[in-house]
C-alpha positions in Angstrom: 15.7 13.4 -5.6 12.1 14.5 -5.0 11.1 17.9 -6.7 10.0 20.5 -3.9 6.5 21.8 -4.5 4.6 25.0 -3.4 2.4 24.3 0.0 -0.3 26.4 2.1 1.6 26.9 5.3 0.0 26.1 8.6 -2.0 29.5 10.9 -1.4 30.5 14.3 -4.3 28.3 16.5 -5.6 29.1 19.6 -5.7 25.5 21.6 -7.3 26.9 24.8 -9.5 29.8 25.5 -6.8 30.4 28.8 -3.9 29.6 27.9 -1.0 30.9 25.4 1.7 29.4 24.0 4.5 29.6 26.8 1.8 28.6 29.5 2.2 26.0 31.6 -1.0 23.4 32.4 -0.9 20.2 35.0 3.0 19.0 33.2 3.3 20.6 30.2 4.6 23.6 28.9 2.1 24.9 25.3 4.8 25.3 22.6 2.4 26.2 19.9 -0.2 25.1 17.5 -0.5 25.3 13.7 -3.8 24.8 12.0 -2.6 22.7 8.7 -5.3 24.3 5.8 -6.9 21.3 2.9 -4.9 21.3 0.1 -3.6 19.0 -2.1 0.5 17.7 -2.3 1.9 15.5 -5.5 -1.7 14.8 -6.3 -2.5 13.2 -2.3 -4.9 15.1 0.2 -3.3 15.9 3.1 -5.8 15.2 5.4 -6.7 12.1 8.3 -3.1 12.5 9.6 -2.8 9.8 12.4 0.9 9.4 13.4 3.9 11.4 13.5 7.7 11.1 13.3 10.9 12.8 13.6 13.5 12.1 11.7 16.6 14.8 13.6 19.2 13.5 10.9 17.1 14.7 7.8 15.5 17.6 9.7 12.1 16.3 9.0 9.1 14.9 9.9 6.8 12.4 8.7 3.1 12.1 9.2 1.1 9.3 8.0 -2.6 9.4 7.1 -5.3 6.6 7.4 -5.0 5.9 3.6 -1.7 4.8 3.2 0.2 8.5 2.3 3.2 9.6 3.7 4.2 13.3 3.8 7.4 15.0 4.5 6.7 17.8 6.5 9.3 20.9 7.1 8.7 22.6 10.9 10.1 26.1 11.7 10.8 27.0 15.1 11.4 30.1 17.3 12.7 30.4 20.8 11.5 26.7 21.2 8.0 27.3 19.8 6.0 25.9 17.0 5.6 28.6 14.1 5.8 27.3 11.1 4.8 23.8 8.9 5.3 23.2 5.6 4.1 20.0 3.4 7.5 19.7 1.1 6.2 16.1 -0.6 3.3 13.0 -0.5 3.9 9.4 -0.8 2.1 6.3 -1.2 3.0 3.3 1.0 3.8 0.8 -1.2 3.4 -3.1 -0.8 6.2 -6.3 -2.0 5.6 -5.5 -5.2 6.2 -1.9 -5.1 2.5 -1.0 -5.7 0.4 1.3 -3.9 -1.1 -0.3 -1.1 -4.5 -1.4 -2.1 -7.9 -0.6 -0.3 -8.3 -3.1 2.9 -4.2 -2.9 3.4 -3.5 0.7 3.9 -5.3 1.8 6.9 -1.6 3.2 8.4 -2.1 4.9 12.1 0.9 4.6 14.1 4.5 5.0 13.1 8.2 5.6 14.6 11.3 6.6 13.2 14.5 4.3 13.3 18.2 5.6 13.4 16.7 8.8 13.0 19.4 10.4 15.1 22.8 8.5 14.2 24.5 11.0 12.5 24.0 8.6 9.5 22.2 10.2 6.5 19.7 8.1 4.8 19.6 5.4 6.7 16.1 6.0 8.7 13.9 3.6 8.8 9.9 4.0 9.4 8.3 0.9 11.6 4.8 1.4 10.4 1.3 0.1 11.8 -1.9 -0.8 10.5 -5.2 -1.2 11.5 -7.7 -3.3 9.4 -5.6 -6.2 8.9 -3.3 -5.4 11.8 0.8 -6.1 11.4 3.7 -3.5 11.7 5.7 -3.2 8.2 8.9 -2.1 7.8 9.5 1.0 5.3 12.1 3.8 3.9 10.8 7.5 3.9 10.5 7.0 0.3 7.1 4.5 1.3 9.8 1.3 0.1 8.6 -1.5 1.9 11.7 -2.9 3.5 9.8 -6.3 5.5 7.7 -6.7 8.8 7.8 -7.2 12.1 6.5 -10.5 13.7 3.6 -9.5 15.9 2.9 -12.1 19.1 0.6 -14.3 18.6 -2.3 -12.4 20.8 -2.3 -9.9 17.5 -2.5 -11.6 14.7 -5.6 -12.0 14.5 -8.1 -9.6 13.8 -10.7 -11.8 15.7 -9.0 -11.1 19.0 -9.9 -7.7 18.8 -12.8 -5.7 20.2 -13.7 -4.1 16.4 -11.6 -4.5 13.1 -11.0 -0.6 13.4 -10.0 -1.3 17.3 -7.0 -2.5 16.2 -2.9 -1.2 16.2 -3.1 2.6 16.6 0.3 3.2 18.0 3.9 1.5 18.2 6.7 2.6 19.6 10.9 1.0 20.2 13.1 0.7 22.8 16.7 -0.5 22.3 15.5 -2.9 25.4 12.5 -3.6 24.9 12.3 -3.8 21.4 8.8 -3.1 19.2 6.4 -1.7 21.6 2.4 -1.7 20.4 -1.0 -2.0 21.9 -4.7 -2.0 20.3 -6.7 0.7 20.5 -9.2 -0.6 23.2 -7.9 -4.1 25.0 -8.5 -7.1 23.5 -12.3 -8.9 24.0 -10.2 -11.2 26.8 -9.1 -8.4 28.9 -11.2 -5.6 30.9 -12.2 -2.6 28.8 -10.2 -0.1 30.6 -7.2 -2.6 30.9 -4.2 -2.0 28.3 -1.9 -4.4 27.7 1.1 -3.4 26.1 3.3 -6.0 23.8 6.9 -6.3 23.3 8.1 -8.1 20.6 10.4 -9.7 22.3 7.2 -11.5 24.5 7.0 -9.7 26.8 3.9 -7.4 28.0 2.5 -4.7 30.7 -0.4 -3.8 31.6 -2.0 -0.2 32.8 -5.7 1.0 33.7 -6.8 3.7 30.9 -7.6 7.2 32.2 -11.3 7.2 33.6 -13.4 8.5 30.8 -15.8 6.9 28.6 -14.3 4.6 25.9 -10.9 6.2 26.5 -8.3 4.6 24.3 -4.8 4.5 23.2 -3.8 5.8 19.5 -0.1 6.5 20.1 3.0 6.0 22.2 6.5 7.4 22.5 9.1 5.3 24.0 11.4 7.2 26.7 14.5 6.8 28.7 14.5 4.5 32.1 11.6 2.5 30.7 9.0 4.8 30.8 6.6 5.0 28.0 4.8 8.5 26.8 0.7 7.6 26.2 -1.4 9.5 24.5 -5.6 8.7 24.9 -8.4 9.8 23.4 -12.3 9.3 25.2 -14.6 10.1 22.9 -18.1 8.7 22.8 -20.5 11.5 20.9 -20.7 15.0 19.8 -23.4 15.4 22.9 -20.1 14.4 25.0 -16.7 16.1 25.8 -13.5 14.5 23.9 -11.0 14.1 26.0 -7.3 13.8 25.2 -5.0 12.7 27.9 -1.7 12.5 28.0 0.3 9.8 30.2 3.8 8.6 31.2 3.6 4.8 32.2 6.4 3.1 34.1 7.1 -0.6 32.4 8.9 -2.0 35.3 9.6 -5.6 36.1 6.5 -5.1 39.1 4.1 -5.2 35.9 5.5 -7.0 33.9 3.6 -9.6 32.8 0.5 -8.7 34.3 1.0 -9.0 37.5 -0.7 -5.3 38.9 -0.8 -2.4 36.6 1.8 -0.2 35.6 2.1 3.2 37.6 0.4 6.1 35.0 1.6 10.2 35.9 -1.2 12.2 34.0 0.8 15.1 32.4 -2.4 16.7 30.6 -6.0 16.4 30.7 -7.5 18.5 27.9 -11.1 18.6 27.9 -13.2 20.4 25.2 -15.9 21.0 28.0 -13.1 23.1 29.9 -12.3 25.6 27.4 -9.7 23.7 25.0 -9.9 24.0 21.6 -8.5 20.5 20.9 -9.2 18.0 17.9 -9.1 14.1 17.5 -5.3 14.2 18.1 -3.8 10.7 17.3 -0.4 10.8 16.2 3.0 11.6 18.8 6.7 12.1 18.3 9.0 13.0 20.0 11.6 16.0 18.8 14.7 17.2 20.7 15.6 17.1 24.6 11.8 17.3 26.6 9.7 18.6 23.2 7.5 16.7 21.5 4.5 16.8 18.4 0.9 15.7 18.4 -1.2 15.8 15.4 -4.9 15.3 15.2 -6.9 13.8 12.5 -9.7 15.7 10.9 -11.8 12.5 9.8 -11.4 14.7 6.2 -14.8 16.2 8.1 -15.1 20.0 7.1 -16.1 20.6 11.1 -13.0 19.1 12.1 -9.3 20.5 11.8 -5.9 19.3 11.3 -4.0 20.3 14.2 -0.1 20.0 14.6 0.9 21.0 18.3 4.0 21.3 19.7 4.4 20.8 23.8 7.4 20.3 26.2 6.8 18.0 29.1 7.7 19.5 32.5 
């Protein structure tokens, strides 16, 4: 059993210069948002958080930074808004050998949580992606690697991809479909605003990105009847607005395959040029019933903040 340790709790953070938590904007309901203060947790930073999950057995949820660390975060909640987050315990990802993962391996951005909601305690298991050399590892909450995940054969190699930091951002899992993920921007083959999404099982879809500058996709969130939960990021300069978008696709058997592109509903368009206070959010999980979490990830840049939100989809 991990020792609990004393953490700065997350502040009250105004995400829009209009809106409150309990507001409503385009299809989604603020629930809301906790600045997450630098500090340190068994000896890790928690900062760079990129991916998010919820684990509704253990009552906890995981975040993952870009270097490898997973934390075990404890949320508190009020009338179905965000109010409090705690940092209960840091660990390193570990590799075969049960050693930390080593510089070149651990650039970890996307993660989803496995019979997380079975009713079974300790049995969750983390599906975990990575960037640099891109694959999808298998891993306990305790940062146990428990094996991988055969990626097709479009995403093995790092060549294929537009940059070696353009790689797999997100992944998601559908008892259907099976391991869902997609690089950040398309592959060099395909259009730039052109995502494909891959299925493990060989399948794939295909969807236009929202219409903004180098918009791209850094994490999904698999949902009933097929649909898939998209969050994008467009962001070309400090001179130019970042915009986060959020996006339900529908992977039906029309685009499968490639045939036309998915149908995209844009539930939120948050631009920082329109009065949103918003961050680099990468990381997405889904909670209970129509909630969810984001996260963003402060680049460990003092300018930049670590933001945990909390939204319900209308």
């Amino acid at each position: 059993m991990l020792a609990a340790c004393s953490t700065l709790a997350g502040m009250q953070y105004p995400l829009s210069d209009s809106h409150n938590p309990g507001d409503s904007f385009m299809q989604i309901r603020l629930r809301g948002t906790l600045h997450m203060p630098f500090q340190e947790v068994d000896g890790f930073k928690v900062t760079e958080l990129s991916a998010l999950a919820w684990d509704e057995d253990a009552q906890l949820l995981y975040a993952l930074n870009d270097r490898g660390t997973l934390f075990h975060l404890r949320v508190t909640m009020e009338q179905q808004t965000l109010q409090k987050v705690e940092v209960l315990h840091a660990l390193p990802l570990r590799d075969a050998k049960a050693q930390p993962l080593t510089r070149g391996w651990r650039d970890s951005e996307g993660m989803v949580a496995l019979n997380a909601n079975n009713g079974i305690a300790g049995d969750t298991e983390l599906l975990i992606a990575f960037e640099v050399q891109p694959r999808i590892w298998r891993y306990n909450p305790q940062g146990k690697r428990l094996g991988e995940v055969t990626l097709p054969p479009d995403l093995q190699d790092i060549r294929n991809y537009r940059d070696k930091n353009k790689a797999l951002e997100s992944v998601a899992w559908n008892t259907e479909l099976g391991v869902l993920t997609t690089p950040e921007l398309p592959l060099s083959a395909l259009p730039k605003n052109r995502t494909r999404l891959y299925s493990t099982n060989g399948t794939f879809w295909e969807w236009n990105t929202y219409p903004a500058p180098e918009s791209a996709v850094v994490a999904l969130e698999a949902l009933p009847q097929h649909r898939l939960l998209v969050l994008e990021r467009a962001f070309t300069s400090i001179w130019k607005p970042l915009i986060i978008s959020l996006r339900e696709v529908q992977l039906t058997d029309a685009c499968r395959g490639g045939q036309q592109a998915c149908a995209v509903r844009n539930l939120a368009v948050l631009d920082n040029s329109q009065g949103w206070l918003i961050d680099n959010f990468e990381g997405l999980t889904h909670h209970q019933g129509r909630f969810f979490f984001t996260v963003s990830d402060d680049n460990e840049n003092g300018l930049q903040r670590t933001l945990l939100s909390y939204f319900e989809a209308l």
